[in-house]
C-alpha positions in Angstrom: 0.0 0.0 0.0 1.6 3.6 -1.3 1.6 6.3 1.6 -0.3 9.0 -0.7 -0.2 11.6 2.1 2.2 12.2 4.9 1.7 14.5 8.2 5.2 14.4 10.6 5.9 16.7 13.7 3.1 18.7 12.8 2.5 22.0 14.7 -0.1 24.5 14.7 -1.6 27.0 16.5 -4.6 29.5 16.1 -4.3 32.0 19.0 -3.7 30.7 22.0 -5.4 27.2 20.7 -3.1 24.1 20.3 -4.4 22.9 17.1 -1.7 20.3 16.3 1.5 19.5 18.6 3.5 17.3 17.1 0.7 15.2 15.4 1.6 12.3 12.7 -0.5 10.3 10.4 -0.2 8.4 7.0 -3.3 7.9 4.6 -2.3 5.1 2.3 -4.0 4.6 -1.0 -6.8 2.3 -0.5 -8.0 3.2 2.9 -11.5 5.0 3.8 -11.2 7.0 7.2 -13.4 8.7 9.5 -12.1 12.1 10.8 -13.6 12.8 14.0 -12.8 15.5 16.8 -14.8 18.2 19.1 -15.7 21.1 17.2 -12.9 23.5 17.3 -10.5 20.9 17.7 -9.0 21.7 14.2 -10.3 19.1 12.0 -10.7 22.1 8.5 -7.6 23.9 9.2 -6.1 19.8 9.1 -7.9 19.5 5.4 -6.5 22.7 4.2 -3.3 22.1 5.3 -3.4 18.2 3.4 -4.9 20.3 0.7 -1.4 22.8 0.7 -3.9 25.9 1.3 -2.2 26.8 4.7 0.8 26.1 6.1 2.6 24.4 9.8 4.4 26.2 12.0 6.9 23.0 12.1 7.1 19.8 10.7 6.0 18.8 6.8 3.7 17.5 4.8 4.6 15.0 2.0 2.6 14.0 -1.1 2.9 11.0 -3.1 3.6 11.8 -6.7 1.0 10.0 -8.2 -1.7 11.9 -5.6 -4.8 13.3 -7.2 -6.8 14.7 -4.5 -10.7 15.3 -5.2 -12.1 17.7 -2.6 -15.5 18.5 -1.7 -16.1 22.4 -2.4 -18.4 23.8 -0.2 -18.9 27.3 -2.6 -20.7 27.4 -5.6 -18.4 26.7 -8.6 -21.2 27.4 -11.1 -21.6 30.0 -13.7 -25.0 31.9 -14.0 -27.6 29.8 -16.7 -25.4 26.6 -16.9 -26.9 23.3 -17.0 -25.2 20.2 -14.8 -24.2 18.6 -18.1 -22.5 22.2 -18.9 -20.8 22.8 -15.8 -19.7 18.9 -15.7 -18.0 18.8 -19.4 -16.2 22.6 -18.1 -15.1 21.4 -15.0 -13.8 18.1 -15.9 -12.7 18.8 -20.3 -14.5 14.9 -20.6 -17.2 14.6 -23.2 -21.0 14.7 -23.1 -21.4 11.0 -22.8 -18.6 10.5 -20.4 -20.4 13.7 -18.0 -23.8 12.2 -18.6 -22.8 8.5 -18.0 -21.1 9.5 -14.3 -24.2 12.1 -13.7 -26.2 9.1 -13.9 -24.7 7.2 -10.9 -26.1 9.8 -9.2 -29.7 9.9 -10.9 -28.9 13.3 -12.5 -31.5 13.3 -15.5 -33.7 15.4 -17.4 -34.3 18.8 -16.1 -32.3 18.1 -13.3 -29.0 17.4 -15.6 -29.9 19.9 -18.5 -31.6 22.9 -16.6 -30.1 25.5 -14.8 -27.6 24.3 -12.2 -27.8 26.9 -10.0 -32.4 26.3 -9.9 -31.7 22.9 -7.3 -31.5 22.7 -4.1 -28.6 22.5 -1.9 -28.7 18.4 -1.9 -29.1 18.2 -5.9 -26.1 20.8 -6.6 -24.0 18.5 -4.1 -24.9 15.5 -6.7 -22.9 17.6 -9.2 -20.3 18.5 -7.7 -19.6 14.6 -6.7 -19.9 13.8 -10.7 -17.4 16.6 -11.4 -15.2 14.9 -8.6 -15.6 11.5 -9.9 -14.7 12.8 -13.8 -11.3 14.1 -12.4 -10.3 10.3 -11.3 -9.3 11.1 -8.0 -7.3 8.4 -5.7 -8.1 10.8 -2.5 -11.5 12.1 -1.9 -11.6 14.5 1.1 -15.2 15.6 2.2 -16.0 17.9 5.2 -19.3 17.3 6.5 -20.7 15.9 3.1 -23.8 14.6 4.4 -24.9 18.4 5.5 -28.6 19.0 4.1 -28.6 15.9 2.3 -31.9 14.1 2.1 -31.6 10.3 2.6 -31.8 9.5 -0.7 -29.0 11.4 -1.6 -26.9 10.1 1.3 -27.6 6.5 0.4 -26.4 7.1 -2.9 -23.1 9.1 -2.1 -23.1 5.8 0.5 -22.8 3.5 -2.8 -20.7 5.9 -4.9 -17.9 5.4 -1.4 -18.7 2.0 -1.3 -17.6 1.4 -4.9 -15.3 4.0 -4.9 -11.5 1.7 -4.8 -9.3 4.3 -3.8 -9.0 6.0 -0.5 -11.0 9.0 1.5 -10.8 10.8 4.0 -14.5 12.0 5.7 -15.0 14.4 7.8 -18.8 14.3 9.6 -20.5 14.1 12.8 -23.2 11.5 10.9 -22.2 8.2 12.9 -24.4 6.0 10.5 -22.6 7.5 7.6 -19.5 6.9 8.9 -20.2 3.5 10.1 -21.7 2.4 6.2 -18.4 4.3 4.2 -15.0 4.1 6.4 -12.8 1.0 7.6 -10.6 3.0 10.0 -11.1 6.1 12.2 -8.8 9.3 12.9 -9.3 10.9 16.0 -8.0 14.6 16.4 -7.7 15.1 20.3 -5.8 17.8 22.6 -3.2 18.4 19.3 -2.5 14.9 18.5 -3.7 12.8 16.0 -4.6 8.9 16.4 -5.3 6.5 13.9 -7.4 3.7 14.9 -8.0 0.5 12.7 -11.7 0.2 13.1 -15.0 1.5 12.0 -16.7 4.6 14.4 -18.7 2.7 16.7 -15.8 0.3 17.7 -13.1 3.0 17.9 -16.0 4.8 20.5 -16.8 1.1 22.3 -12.9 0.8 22.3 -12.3 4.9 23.8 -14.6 4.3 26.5 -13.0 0.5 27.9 -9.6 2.3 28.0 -10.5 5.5 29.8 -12.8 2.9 32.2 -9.6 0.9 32.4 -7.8 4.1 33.2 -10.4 5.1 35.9 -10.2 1.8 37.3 -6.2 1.7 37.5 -6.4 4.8 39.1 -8.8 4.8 42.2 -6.9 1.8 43.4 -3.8 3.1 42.7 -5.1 5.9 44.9 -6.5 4.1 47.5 -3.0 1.7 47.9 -1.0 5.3 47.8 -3.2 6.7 50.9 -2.7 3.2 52.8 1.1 3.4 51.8 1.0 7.4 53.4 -1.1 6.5 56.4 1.5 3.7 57.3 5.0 5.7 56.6 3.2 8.4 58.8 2.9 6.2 61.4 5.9 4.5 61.5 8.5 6.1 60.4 9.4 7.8 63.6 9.4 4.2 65.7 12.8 3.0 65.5 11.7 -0.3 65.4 9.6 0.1 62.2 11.6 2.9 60.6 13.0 0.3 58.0 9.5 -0.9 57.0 8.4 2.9 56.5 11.5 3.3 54.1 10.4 0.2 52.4 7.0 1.6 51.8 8.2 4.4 50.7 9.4 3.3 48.0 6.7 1.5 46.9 4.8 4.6 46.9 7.4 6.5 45.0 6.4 3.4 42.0 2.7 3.7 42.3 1.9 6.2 39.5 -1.8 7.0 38.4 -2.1 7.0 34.7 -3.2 10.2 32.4 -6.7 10.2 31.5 -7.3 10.5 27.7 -9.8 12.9 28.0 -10.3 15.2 25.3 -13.3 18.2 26.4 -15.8 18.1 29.5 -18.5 15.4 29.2 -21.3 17.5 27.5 -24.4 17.3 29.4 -27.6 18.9 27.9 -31.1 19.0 29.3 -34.2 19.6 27.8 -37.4 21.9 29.3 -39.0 20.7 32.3 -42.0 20.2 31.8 -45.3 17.8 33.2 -46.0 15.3 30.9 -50.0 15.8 29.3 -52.0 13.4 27.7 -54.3 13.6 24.5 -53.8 15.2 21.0 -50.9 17.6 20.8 -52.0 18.9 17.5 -54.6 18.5 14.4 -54.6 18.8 10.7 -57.9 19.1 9.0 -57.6 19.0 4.9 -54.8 21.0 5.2 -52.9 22.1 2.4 -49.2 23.4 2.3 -47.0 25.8 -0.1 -46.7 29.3 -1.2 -49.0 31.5 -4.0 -49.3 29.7 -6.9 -47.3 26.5 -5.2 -49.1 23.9 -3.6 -46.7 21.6 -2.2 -49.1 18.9 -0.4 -52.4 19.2 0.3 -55.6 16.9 1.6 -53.5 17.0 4.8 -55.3 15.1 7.6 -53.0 14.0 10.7 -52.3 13.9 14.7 -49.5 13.8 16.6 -50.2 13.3 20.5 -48.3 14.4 23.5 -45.5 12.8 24.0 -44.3 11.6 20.9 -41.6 12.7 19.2 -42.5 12.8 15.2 -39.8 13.0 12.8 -41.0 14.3 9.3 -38.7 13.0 6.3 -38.9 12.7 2.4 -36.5 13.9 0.2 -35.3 17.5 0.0 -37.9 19.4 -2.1 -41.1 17.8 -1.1 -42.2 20.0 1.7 -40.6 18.9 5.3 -39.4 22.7 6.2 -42.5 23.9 4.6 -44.9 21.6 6.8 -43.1 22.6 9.8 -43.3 26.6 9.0 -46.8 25.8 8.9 -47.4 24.1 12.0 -45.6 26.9 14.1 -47.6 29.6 12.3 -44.8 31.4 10.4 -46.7 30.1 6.8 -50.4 30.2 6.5 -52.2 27.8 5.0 -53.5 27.7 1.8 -56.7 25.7 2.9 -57.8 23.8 5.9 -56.6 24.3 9.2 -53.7 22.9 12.1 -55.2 23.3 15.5 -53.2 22.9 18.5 -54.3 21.9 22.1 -55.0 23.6 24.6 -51.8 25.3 26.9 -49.6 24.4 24.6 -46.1 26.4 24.5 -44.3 25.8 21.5 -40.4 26.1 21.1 -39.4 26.6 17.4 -35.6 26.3 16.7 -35.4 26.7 12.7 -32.8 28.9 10.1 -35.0 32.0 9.7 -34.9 32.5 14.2 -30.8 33.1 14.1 -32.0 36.4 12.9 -34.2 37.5 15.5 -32.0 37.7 17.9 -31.2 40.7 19.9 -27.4 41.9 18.3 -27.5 44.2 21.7 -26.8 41.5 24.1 -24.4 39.0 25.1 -24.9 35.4 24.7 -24.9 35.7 28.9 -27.8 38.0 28.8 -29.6 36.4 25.7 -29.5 32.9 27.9 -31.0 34.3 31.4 -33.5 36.4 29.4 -34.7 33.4 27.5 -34.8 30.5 30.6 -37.4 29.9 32.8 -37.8 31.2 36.2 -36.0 28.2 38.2 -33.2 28.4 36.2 -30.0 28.9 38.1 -26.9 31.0 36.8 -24.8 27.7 36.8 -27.6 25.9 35.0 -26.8 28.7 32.2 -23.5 28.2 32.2 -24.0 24.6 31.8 -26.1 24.7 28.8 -23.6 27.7 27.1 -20.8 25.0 27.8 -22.4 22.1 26.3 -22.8 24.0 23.0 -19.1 25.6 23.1 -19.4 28.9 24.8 -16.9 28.5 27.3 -15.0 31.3 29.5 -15.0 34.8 27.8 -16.7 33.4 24.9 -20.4 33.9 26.5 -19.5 37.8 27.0 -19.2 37.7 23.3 -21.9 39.7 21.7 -24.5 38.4 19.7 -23.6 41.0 16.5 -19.9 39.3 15.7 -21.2 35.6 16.3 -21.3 34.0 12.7 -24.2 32.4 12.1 -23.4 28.6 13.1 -22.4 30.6 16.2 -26.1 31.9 16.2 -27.8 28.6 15.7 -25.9 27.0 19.3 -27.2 30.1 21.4 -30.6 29.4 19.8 -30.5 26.4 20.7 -29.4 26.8 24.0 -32.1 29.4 24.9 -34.7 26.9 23.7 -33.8 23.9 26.1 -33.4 26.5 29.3 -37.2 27.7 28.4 -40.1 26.2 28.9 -41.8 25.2 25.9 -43.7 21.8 25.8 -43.8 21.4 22.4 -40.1 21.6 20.7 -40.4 22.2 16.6 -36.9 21.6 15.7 -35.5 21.7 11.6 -32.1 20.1 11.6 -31.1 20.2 15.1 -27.9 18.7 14.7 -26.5 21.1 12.4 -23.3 23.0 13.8 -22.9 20.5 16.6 -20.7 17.7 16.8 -20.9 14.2 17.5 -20.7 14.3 21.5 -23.2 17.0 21.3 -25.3 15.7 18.9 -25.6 12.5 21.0 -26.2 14.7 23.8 -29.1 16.3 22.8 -30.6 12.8 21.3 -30.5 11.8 25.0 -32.1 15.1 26.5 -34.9 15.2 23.8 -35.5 11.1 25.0 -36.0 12.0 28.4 -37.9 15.2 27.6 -41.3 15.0 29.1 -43.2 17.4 26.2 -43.7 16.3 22.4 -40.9 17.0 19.3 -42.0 17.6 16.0 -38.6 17.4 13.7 -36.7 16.9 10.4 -32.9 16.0 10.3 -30.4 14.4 8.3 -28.8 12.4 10.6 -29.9 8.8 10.3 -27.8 7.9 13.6 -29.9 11.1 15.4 -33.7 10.3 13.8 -33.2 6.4 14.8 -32.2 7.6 18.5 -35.1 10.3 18.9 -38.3 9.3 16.5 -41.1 7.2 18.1 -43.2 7.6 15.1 -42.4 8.7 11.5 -44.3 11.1 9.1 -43.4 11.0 5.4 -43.9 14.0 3.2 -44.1 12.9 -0.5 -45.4 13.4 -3.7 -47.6 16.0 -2.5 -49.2 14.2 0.2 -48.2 13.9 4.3 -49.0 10.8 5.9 -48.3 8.7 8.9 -45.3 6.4 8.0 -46.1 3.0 9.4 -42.9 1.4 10.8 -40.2 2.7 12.2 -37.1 4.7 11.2 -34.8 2.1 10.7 -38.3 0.7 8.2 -37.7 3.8 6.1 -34.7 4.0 6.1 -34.6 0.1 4.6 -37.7 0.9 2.1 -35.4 4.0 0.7 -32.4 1.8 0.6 -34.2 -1.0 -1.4 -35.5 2.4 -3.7 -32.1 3.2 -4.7 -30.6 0.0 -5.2 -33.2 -1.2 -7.8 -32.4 2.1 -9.3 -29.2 1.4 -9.5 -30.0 -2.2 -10.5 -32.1 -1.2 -14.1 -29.3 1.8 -14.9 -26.2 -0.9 -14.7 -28.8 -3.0 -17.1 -29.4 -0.6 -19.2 -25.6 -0.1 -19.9 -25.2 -3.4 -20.5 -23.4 -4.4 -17.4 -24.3 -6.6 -14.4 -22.9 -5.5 -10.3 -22.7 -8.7 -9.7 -20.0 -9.3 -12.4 -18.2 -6.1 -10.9 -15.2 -7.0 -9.9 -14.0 -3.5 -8.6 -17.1 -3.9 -6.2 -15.7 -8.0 -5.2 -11.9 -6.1 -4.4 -13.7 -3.0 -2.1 -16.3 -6.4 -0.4 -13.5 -8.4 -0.1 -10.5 -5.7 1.4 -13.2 -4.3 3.8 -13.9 -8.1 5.3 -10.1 -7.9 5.7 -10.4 -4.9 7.4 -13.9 -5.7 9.6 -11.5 -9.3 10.7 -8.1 -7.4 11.6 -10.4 -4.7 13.6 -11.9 -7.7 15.7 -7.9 -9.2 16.0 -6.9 -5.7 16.9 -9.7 -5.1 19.9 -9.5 -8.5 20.8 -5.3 -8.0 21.5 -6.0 -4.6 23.0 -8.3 -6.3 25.5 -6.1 -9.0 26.1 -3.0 -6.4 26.4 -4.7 -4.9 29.4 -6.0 -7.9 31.6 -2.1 -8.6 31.1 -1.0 -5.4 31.8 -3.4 -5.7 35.1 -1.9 -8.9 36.4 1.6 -7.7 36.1 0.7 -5.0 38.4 -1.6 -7.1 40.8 1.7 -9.5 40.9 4.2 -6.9 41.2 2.6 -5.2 43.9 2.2 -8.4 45.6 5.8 -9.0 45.0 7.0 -5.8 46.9 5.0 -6.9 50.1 5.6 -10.4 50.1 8.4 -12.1 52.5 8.4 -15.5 52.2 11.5 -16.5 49.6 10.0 -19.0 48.0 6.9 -17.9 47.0 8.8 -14.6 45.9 10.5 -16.3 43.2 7.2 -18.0 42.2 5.6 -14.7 41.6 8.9 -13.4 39.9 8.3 -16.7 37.4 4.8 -15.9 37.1 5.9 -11.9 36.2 7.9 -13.4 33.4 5.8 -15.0 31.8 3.4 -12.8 31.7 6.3 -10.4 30.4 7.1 -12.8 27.6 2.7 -13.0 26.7 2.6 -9.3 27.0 5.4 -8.3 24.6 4.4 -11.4 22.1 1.0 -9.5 22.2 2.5 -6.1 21.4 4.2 -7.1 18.9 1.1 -8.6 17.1 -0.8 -5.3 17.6 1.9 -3.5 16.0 2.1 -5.8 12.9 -1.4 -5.5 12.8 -1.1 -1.8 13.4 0.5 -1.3 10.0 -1.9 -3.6 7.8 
């Protein structure tokens, strides 16, 4: 495997932020990797500086000769009236077939392929801009945050595209269930450093957790043996008759050393309003219909959601979701029939058009109290400003220099210190990371109201939904099964449509042998994962009965069951470095 990038003794700072501090890593050319980290940590600046837009302070970055890097733009590379086709053969010099044949893996068509580029929504244009990658035959794809107002059609399909995809990528998202479908290995950017772990996301979390348990474990008895150890050298020590024992244990104590948690920010904890649970209909739709002058987007609307539940609305971008939930809050009329909500009801909206309604007079501080109920304590604030990044001096900041991702976090913080019962939420995870993202999945579980809400992260809806609305084809209906039963019926959707266009051109995926390579390397990669966890595991029981032994080594008097223990140390010894050494060969598969 060819080392296409290389990152060594890399150091960076912004400010007085540590971004990178000696940090190494090596993406080889056949490898998919997750890039995960805290927001802030420094996971764009890492891109640009893999891309050669920005420079280290120290250290270097090397690139393989052959690299061909496909990057992800996040602006809009299209000129004004240009079709997809148009901007595709520009961008990329291929021919009209060649464009059209690629813009087809990702069910770019018709108007959608030959009208104006720049008339389709955010998800669509990101279709294009993944058919110009593709067209430049890339062998590194870097993506920040590609899943980002996708609908789940289009993430299923930029799924495959990765899936079949034989070259390597590095992904940057908060999106577990993306992660966990596209990337073999994980890279974790922590405190400066970077670490490489050969698994997929949920193992490298599993496998974060056991260690700093380990670690918590190691250390409260290390503690408690160092305060016996004190409480007998202070006892003794001045008895001349136990003086030497005091020394003795005094140097044990000088060996007991508690190890350095690996803990990157403080545990976010996020609560949701408190409220009394009610019972009975939350709120009704009566021959409702949705849209704008001229626009109907659905109509013959008839539906309830009940207190309590938590209702996540999905279809693909363009049918309506954000346009249902501006009418159910009241911020778009209807164009017929009518959405009556019970009675008492408070409702908490948290959507793209509030960031602009805040007060640019006050600080994120004063915004916060303002907005939180009564019982609210100043520490509570603090809290909730914490959990969503505004730490220290940052919630004096004012709210006219916060950009607007900045914005979003202090709306949502003001909404869970209020007291709505009823939380309206359009892509709540947006601008948060994965911690916080999980986070709030857990406070909106335990939150006694109802949640009406649309996201587009699949790991997020499964956590939250307890029942599923679909908005399609002009109509809104209850979906009847679960998340997880959408997401599967979409799935099966897009691989039939994959299915007929690889007949139509003649060719058959199960004859594709590219697709065997990418089954076949990543079963290689899911087994050495479960070799690699299972060594680590077996690494620290070791690790713990060397100490266990050598502890009871230091205490123990009797000569010959010393040496007995001092057997028993080497062998572990011998076990424990054999172990090591298979890690590391595994390591560098």
């Amino acid at each position: 495997m060819a080392v296409l990038i290389q990152l060594r003794d890399a150091h960076k700072r912004f400010g007085d932020q540590v971004l990178l501090d000696g940090a190494n890593v090596s993406l080889v050319d056949d490898v998919k990797v997750g890039f995960v980290g805290r927001n802030g940590a420094g996971k764009s600046t890492l891109l640009r500086i893999l891309l050669g837009e920005e420079d280290v302070e120290k250290g270097e970055v090397i690139h393989h000769p052959t690299l061909r890097i496909g990057y992800l733009r996040q602006h809009d590379p299209f000129q004004e009236g240009e079709s997809a086709l148009d901007f595709l053969m520009r961008d990329s010099g291929a021919p009209e077939w060649q464009c059209g044949q690629v813009a087809g893996q990702f069910e770019l068509k018709g108007q959608y392929l030959e009208g104006p580029v720049k008339a389709l929504s955010g998800g669509w244009q990101t279709r294009v801009k993944l058919a110009a990658l593709l067209l430049h035959d890339p062998n590194l794809l870097m993506l920040d945050e590609p899943t980002n107002f996708l609908d789940l059609r289009t993430q299923i399909l930029l799924e495959h595209f990765l899936r079949d995809f034989n070259k390597a990528a590095l992904i940057v998202s908060h999106d577990r269930a993306f992660l966990r479908a596209t990337c073999s290995q994980t890279l974790e950017l922590s405190k400066g450093q970077l670490t490489m772990f050969p698994g997929k996301i949920h193992d490298f979390l599993e496998f974060r957790e056991e260690r700093r348990e380990h670690d918590r474990r190691v250390n409260a008895t290390v503690i408690a043996k160092q305060k016996q150890l004190k409480q007998f050298i202070e006892k003794n020590r001045a008895n001349a008759s136990t003086a030497s024992q005091a020394r003795s244990k005094a140097k044990q104590l000088e060996k007991l050393q508690t190890v350095e948690l690996q803990v990157d920010e403080p545990t976010v904890n996020i609560r949701a309003p408190r409220v009394q649970p009610r019972q009975g209909t939350a709120v009704r739709c009566e021959q409702l219909a949705i849209g704008y002058p001229g626009n109907r987007v659905a109509e013959d609307i008839s539906l309830e959601i009940e207190h309590g539940q938590r209702a996540a609305i999905v279809g693909d971008n363009g049918q309506g979701k954000t346009t249902m939930l501006r009418t159910l809050v009241h911020s778009l009329e209807p164009l017929d029939g009518t959405v009556k909500w019970g009675h008492g009801i408070e409702i908490g909206t948290y959507a793209q058009h509030v960031y602009s309604s805040l007060d640019e007079r006050q600080t994120i501080l004063e915004h916060l109290e303002y907005a939180s109920d009564p019982e609210t304590t100043r520490q509570d604030v603090l809290a909730m400003a914490g959990a969503l990044l505004f730490r220290d001096e940052a919630i004096q900041k004012k709210i006219k220099v916060l950009s607007g991702g900045e914005r979003a976090r202090v709306c949502m913080a003001s909404l869970l210190l209020g007291t709505a019962n009823v939380l309206v939420l359009d892509e709540p995870g947006n601008h948060l990371d994965v911690e916080t993202v999980e986070a709030l999945a857990e406070a909106l579980r335990l939150y006694k109201g109802t949640v009406i809400f649309t996201s587009h992260d699949r790991h997020f809806m499964a956590r939250v939904a307890t029942n599923v609305i679909e908005v399609r084809d002009g109509r809104v209906r209850n979906y009847f099964g679960s998340y997880d039963t959408y997401c599967e019926a979409v799935e099966k959707e897009v691989s039939e449509g994959e299915r007929q266009r690889n007949a139509a051109a003649g060719k058959s995926t199960s004859n594709n042998s590219a697709s065997k390579n990418e089954q076949k390397q990543q079963k290689d990669q899911r087994k050495t994962g479960k070799e690699l966890r299972n060594l680590e595991r077996k690494i620290a029981k070791l690790d713990d009965e060397k100490r266990e032994l050598n502890e009871k080594l230091l205490t123990e008097t009797d000569p010959t069951d010393a040496v007995r223990l001092h057997d028993q140390i080497k062998a572990i010894e011998v076990e424990l470095s054999e172990a090591e050494e298979k890690w590391m060969e595994l390591s560098d598969f």
